[in-house]
C-alpha positions as CSV (number, residue, x, y, z in Angstrom):
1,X,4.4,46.0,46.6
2,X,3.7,44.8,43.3
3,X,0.0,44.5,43.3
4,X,0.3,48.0,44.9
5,X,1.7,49.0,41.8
6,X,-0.3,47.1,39.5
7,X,-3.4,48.6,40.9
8,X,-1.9,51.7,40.8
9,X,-1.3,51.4,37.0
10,X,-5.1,50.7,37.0
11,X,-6.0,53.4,38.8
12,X,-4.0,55.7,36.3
13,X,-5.9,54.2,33.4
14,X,-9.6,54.4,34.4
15,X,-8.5,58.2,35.8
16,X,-7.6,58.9,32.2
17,X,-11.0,57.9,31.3
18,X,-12.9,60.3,33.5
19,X,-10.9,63.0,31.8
20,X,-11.9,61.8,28.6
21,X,-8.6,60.3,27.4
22,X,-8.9,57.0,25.7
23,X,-6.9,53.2,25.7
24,X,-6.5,49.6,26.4
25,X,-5.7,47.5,29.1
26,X,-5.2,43.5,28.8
27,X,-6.8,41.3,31.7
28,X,-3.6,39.9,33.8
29,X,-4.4,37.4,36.8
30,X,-5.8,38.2,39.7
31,X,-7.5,41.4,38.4
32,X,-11.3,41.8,39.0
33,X,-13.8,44.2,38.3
34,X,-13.8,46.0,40.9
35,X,-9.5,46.8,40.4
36,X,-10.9,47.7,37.1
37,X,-13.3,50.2,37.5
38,X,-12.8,51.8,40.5
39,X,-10.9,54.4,38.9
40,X,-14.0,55.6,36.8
41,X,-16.9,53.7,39.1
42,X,-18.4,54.1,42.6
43,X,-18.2,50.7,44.7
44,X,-22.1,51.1,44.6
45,X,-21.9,51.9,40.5
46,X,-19.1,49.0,40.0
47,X,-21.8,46.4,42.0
48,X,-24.6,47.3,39.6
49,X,-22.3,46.8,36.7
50,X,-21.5,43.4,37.9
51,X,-25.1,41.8,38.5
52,X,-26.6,43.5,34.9
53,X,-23.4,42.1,33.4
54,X,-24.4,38.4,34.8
55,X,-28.3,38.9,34.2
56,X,-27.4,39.4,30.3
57,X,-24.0,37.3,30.0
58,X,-24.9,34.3,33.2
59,X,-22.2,32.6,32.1
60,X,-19.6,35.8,31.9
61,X,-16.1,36.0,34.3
62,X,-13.5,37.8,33.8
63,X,-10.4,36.0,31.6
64,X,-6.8,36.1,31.3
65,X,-6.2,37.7,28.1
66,X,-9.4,39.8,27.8
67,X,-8.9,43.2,26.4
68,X,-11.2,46.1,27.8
69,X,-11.1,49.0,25.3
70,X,-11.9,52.5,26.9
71,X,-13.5,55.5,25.1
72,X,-14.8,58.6,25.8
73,X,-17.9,57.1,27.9
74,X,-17.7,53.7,27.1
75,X,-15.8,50.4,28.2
76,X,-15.8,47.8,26.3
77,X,-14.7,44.4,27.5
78,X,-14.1,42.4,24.4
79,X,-15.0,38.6,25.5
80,X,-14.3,37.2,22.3
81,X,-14.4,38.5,18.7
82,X,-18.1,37.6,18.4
83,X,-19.0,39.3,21.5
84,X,-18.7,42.3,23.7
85,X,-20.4,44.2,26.6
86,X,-20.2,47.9,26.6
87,X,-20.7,50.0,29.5
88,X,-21.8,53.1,28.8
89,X,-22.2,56.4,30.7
90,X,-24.9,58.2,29.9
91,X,-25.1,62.0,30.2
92,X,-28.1,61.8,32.5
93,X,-25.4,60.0,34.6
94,X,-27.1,56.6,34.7
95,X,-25.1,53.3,33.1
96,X,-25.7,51.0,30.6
97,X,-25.0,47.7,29.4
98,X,-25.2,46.1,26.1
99,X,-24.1,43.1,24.4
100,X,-22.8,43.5,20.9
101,X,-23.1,40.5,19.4
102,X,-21.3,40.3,15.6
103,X,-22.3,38.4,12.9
104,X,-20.8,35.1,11.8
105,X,-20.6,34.5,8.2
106,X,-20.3,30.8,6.6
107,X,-18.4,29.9,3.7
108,X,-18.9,26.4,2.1
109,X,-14.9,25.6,0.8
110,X,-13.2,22.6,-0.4
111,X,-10.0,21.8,1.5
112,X,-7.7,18.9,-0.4
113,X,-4.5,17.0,0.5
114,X,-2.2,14.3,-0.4
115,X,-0.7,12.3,2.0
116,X,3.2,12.2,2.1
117,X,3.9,11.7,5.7
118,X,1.0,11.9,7.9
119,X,-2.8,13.1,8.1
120,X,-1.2,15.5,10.2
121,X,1.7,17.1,8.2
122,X,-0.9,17.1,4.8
123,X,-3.8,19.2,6.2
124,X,-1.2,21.1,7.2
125,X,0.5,21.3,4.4
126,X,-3.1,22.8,2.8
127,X,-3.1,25.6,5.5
128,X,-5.4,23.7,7.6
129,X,-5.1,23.0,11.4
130,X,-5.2,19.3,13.6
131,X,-9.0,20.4,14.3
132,X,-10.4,19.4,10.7
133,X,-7.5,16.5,10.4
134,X,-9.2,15.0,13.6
135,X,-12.7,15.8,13.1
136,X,-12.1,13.8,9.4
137,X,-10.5,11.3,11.0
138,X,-13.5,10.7,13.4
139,X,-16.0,10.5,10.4
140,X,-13.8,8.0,8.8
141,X,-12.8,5.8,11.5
142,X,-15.4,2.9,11.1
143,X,-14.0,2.2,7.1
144,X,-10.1,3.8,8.2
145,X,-7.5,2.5,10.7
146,X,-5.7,6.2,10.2
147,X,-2.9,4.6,12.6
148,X,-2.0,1.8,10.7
149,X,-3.5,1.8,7.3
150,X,-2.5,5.3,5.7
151,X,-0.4,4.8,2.9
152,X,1.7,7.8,0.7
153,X,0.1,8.6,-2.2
154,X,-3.7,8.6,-0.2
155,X,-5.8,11.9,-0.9
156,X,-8.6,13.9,0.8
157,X,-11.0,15.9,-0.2
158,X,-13.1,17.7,1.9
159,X,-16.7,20.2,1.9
160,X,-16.2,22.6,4.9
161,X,-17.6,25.2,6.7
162,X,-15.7,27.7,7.4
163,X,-16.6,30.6,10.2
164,X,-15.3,34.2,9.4
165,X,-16.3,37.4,11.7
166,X,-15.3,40.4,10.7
167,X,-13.0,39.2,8.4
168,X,-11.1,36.9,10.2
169,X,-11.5,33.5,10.6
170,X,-12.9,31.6,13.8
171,X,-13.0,28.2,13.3
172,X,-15.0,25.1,11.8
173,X,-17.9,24.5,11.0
174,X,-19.8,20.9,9.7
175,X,-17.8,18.7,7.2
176,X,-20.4,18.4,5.1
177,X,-18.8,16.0,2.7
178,X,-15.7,14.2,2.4
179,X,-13.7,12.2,0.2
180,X,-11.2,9.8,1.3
181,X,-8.8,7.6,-0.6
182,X,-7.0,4.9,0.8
183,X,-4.6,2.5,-1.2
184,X,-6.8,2.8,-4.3
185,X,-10.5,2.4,-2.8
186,X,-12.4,5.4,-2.5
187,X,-14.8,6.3,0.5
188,X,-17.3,8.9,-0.2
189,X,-19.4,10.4,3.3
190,X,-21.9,12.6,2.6
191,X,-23.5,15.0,5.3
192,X,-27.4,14.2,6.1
193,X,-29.6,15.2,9.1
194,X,-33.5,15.3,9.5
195,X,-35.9,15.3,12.3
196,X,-34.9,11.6,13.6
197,X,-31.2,11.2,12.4
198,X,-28.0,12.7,12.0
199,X,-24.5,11.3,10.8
200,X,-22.3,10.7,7.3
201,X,-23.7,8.4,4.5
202,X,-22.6,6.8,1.2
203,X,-23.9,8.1,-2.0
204,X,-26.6,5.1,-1.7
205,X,-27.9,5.4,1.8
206,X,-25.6,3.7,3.3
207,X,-24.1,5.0,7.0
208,X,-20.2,5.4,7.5
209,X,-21.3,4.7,10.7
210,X,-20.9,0.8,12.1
211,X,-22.2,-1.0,14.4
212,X,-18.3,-2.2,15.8
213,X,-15.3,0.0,15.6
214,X,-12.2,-0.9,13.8
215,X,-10.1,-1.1,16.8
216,X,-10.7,-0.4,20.7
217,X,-7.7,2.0,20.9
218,X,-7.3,5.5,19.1
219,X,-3.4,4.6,18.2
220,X,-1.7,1.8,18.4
221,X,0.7,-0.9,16.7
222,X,-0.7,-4.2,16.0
223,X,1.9,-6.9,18.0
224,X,0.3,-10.2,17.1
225,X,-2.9,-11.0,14.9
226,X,-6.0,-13.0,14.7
227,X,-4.1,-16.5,13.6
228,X,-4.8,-20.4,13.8
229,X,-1.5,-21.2,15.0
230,X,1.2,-18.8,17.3
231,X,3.5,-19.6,19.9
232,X,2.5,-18.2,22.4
233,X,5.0,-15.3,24.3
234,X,4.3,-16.8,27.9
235,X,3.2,-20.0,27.3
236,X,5.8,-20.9,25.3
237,X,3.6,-23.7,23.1
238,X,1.2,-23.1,19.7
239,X,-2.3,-22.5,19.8
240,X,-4.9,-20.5,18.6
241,X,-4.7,-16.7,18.7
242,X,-8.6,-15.7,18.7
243,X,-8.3,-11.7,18.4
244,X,-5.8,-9.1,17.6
245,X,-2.9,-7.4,20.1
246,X,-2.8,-4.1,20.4
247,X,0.2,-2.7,21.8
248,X,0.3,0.4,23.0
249,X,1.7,2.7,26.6
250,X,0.4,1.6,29.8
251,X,-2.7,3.5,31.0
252,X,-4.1,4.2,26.9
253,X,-7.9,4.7,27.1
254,X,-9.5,1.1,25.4
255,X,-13.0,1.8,24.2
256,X,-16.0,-0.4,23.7
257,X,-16.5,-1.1,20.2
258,X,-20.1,-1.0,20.1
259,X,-22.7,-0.2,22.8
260,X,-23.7,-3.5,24.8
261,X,-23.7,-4.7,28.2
262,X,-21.1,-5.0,30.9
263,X,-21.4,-8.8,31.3
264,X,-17.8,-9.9,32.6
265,X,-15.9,-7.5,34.7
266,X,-13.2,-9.8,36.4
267,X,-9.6,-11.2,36.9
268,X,-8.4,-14.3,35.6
269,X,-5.3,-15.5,35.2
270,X,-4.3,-16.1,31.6
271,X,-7.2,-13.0,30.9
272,X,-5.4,-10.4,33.7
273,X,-8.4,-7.6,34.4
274,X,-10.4,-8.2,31.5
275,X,-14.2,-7.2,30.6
276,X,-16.7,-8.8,28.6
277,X,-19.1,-6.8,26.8
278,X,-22.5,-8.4,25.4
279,X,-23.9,-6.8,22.2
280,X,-27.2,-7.4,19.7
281,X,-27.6,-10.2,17.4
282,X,-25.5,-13.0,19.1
283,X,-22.0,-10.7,19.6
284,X,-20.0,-10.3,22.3
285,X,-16.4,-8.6,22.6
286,X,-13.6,-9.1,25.0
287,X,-10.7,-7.2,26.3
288,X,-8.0,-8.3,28.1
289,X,-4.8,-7.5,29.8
290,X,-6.0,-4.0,31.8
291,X,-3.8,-2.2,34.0
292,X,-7.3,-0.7,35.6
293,X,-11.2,-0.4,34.6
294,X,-13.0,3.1,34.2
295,X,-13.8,3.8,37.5
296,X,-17.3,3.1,39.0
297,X,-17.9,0.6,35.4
298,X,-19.9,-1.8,36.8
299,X,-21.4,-5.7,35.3
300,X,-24.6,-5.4,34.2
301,X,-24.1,-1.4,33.1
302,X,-24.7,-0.6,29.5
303,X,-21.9,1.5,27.6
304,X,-22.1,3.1,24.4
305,X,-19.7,2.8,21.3
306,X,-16.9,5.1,21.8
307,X,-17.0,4.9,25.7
308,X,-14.2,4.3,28.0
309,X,-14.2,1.3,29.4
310,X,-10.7,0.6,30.6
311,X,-7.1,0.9,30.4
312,X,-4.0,-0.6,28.5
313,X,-1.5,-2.7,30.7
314,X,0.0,-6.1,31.2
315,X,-1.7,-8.1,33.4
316,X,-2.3,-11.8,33.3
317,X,-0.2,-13.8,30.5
318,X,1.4,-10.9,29.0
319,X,4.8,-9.6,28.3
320,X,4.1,-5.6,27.6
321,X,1.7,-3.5,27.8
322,X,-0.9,-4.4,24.9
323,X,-4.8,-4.8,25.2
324,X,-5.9,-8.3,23.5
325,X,-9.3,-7.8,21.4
326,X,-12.0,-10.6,20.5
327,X,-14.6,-10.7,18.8
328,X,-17.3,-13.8,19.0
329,X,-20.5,-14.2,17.2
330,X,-22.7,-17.1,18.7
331,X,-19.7,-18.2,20.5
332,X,-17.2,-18.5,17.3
333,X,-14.3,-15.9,16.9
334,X,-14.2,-14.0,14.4
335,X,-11.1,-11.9,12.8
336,X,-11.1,-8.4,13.9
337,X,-9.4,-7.1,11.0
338,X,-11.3,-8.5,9.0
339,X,-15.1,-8.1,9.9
340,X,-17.0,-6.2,8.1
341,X,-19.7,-5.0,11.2
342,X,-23.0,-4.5,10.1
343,X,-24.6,-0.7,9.0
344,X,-28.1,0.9,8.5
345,X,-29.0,2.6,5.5
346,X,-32.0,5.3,5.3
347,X,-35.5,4.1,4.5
348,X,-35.9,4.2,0.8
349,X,-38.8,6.8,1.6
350,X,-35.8,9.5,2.7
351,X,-33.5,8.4,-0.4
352,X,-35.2,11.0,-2.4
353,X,-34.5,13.8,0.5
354,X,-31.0,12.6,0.9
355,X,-30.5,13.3,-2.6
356,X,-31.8,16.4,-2.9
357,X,-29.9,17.4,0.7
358,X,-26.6,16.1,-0.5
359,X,-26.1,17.3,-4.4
360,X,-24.8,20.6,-3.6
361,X,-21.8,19.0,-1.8
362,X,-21.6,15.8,-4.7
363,X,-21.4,18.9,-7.1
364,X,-18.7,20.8,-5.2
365,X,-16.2,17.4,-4.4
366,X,-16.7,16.6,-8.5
367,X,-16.0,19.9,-9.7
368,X,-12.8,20.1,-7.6
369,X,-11.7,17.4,-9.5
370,X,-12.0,18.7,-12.6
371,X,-10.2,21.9,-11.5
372,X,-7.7,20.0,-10.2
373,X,-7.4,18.3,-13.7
374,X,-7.3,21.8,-15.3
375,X,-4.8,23.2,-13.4
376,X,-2.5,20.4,-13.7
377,X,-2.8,19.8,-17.8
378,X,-4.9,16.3,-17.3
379,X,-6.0,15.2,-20.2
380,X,-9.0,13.4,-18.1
381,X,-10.3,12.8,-14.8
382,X,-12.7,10.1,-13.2
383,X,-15.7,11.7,-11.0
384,X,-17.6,9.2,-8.5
């Protein structure tokens, strides 16, 4: 009875068409083409539509929430605010389709913050959504632990790309440079691609980008650090704690720090499931204590930084869910927390085309300083 009556209402619609009258309809679920148009298309006309629609949009199907706009002799389904396909009745009595695509315009902005609470609340606190606190977060997370080291009183400062269409606003664009204080030390990334790279770099060539990660998990607390002597939870007697705990929920993504090889992927019993990952120049890294591994991870595959490679529990000699992370360098542990991985910094021969790529955005993070100065009555201001 009620899709009786929802096609109905249709129906009315599209026969308000043919007489020339004109209105809107919202896309609900379960309504397809066909519903659609057979009030103002034959079956034959209505199959046409569909296959010129997908030879010009392949990718088009009809959404939840589309609106479909009808005038005189045209419908126009509105896919998003960049794009629409209008179906128009010509007088001849054939049909057309076209795709109206709309112009995106790009505005280069400076978006700032201090930090009172959280990332989070302060880029909201500007106006600004999770999107750009994330994507900032991301850039900085090889130099920032944005879990555990953001303090109050830390500032941002941030060259964005903004996307507007006719005159509203759609979204982000590229960071293309980004200030970032944390308890008093400035980081400074500046925006740089060419033919063979891509990525954020220091005002001297330098890539935010390391080789390790700070951490294998996203968020988490530190439970227990890298220390000489600990009594140990299970064990009950001192020794050496050779990595870092990270405690957090049962089943938490843990990430390989840096691409390498799988070259342990076992159970032991202090260990629990564990995996050992062999990298470059003498380093390996090891993870202990999963509840699981990624499925199908296999020794001897190679994963890249960033990826997946199991997940947080508390097997083997453990008393909560935590993952334990080492790191060894020609079989001696290093501290996690504080080794400084290696980076690569562009050939001097690109310095000069760095330079020249990047001063637009050096020019716009210092002269937001110095409004910032000028709107608050400083009687100076430090530039970088």
């Amino acid at each position: 009875m009620i899709n009786r009556l929802k096609t109905a209402i249709v129906f009315i619609i599209f026969s308000l068409l043919v007489c020339g009258a004109a209105g809107a309809y919202t896309v609900k679920r379960g309504d397809t083409l066909y519903d659609l148009f057979r009030g103002k298309f034959t079956p034959a006309e209505i199959i046409n539509i569909s296959k010129k629609i997908k030879e010009k949009v392949p990718d088009f199907s009809l959404q939840i929430g589309d609106e479909i706009e009808i005038t005189n002799d045209t419908v126009i389904i509105k896919i998003n605010i960049t794009k629409e396909i209008h179906i128009v009745s010509n007088k001849d009595g054939t049909i057309e389709i076209k795709v109206v695509e709309y112009p995106v315009n790009i505005l280069r902005t400076v978006v700032s913050g201090e930090i009172t609470h959280s990332l989070f609340y302060a880029m909201s606190k500007v106006g600004e959504s999770d999107i750009l606190a994330v994507r900032m977060a991301n850039i900085l997370e090889w130099e920032v632990d944005f879990f555990n080291d953001i303090r109050t009183g830390d500032s941002f400062r941030l060259v964005v790309e903004k996307k507007f269409c006719r005159g509203k606003f759609i979204g982000y664009g590229k960071i293309l440079g980004v200030d970032f204080v944390n308890q008093g030390r400035l980081i400074r990334g500046l925006y740089f691609e060419d033919e063979k790279t891509s990525g954020y770099f220091r005002p001297n060539g330098k890539s935010l980008k390391r080789g390790f990660l700070k951490s294998p998990l996203k968020f988490f607390r530190i439970s227990s650090k890298f220390q000489n002597r600990r009594l140990h939870p299970v064990l009950d007697r001192y020794q050496k704690h050779n990595g870092v705990d990270y405690a957090a929920p049962r089943g938490t993504p843990v990430r390989a720090t840096a691409d390498g090889k799988v070259a342990v992927r076992g159970y032991a019993k202090a260990n629990g499931y564990y995996i050992k990952l062999k990298h470059n120049n003498g380093y390996y890294t090891l993870y202990l204590h999963f509840s699981g591994f990624k499925r199908g991870l296999r020794e001897g595959e190679y994963v890249k930084q960033g990826d997946i490679i199991g997940y947080v529990g508390s097997t083997g000699y453990a008393t909560g869910p935590h993952v334990h992370y080492s790191i060894k360098k020609y079989g001696n542990y290093l501290n996690p927390l504080r080794f400084k991985a290696p980076t690569k910094k562009l050939p001097q021969a690109k310095m000069d085309e760095f330079r020249a790529g990047t001063y637009a955005y050096i020019n716009m993070l210092d002269n937001s300083y110095m409004q910032y100065a000028l709107r608050n009555n400083f009687s100076g201001v430090m530039f970088f």
